[in-house]
C-alpha positions, -999 to 999 in steps of 0.1 A, spaced: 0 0 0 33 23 3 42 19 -34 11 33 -44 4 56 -22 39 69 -28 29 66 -69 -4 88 -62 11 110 -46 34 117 -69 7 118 -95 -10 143 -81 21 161 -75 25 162 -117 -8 173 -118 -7 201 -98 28 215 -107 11 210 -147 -17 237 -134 2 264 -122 28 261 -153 -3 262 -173 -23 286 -153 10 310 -157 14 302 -194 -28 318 -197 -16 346 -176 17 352 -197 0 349 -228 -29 369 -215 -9 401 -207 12 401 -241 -23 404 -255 -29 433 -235 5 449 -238 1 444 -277 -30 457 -276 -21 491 -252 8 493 -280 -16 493 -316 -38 517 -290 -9 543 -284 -3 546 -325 -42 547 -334 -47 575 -305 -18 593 -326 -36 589 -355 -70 598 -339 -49 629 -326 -39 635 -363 -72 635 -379 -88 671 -368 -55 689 -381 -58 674 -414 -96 675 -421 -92 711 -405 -64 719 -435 -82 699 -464 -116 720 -452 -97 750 -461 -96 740 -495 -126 715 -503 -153 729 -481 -181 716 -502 -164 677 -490 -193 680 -464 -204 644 -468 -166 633 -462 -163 650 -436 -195 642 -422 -180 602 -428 -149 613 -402 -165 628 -376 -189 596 -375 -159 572 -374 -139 592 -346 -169 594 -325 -176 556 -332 -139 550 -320 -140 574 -290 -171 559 -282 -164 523 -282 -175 502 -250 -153 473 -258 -121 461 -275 -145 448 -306 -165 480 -311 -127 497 -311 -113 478 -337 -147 478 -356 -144 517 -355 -110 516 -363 -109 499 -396 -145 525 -406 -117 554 -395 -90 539 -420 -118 538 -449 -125 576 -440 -90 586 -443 -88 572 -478 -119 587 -488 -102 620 -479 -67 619 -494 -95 611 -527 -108 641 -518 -75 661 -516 -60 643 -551 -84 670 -563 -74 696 -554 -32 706 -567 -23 740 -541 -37 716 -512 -13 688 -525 17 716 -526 1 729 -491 36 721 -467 11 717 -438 -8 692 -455 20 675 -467 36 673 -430 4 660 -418 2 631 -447 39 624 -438 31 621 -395 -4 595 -408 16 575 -431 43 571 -404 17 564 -377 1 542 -406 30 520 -407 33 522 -370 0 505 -367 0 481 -396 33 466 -374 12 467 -343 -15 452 -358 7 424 -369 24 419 -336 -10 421 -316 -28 394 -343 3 368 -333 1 375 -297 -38 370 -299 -30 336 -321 -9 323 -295 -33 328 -269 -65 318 -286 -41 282 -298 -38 279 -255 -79 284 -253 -84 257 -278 -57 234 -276 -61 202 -254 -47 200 -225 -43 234 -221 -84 238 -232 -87 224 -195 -72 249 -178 -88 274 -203 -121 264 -193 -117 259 -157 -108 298 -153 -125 308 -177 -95 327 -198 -114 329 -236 -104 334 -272 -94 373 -279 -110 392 -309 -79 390 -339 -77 429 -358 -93 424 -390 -106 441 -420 -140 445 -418 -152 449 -455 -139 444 -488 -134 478 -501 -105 477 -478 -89 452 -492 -87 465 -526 -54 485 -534 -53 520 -528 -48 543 -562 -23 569 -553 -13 598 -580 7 623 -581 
């Protein structure tokens, strides 16, 4: 009876010591998702920052643009008014089809093209742009890693035993944004 006592003990022992390495893998995991998350937030708040300073010097030129602009204060306030991660990154991607509709608007119109505050401004969104197409990226393979643990038996168990679930991947919503993005000059 000492043998396998001794052997269900030990047992038990593997079990437990495979929860908490487990448990702590959900909470690692968990908290790069977050960071990654906090990190594609900090570059679209910059963009979101951007915004009013650029529709503000394409109004000076294209002030009959209402319905644009009309299109950009609707996806800001969609953004700024988001209750949860998926409204957000919802929001988000009806932002980035805003923006394009207004450099559209500004092909239109040369002085604005020559305008050095416009052209700043497009420089600082295409940087942030990039910014958060590499965030985006990082925060979709954090949230893959994590929603794998979810999923994936054994680790399934502990994902359902506290209760950790699959995260929302950033995608594009619709299929105009998908399509390539004409730029003349």
């Amino acid at each position: 009876m000492g043998t396998g006592l001794i052997i269900l003990l030990v047992v038990i022992a593997i079990l437990v010591i495979w929860m908490i390495a487990a448990y702590n893998g959900f909470i690692k995991a968990k908290n790069n998702c977050e960071e990654s998350y906090s990190t594609m937030d900090v570059y679209l708040k910059k963009r979101f920052d951007l915004i009013p300073n650029l529709v503000e010097t394409v109004k000076g030129y294209a002030s009959h643009e209402k319905e644009t602009f009309e299109k950009i204060t609707e996806a800001r306030s969609m953004v700024q008014n988001a209750t949860n991660d998926a409204d957000k990154l919802k929001g988000e991607n009806m932002l980035t089809g805003t923006l394009r509709s207004l450099f559209a608007v500004a092909e239109n119109y040369p002085e604005l093209k020559a305008n050095q505050n416009f052209l700043d401004l497009q420089d600082q969104l295409k940087q942030v742009e990039l910014d958060i197409a590499n965030a985006r990226k990082y925060y979709n393979a954090v949230v893959k890693i994590f929603n794998n643990k979810v999923e994936m038996f054994p680790s399934n168990i502990i994902a359902k035993l506290f209760h950790f679930e699959k995260k929302p991947m950033f995608e594009v919503e619709n299929e105009e944004e998908r399509q390539n993005v004409k730029v003349q000059f």
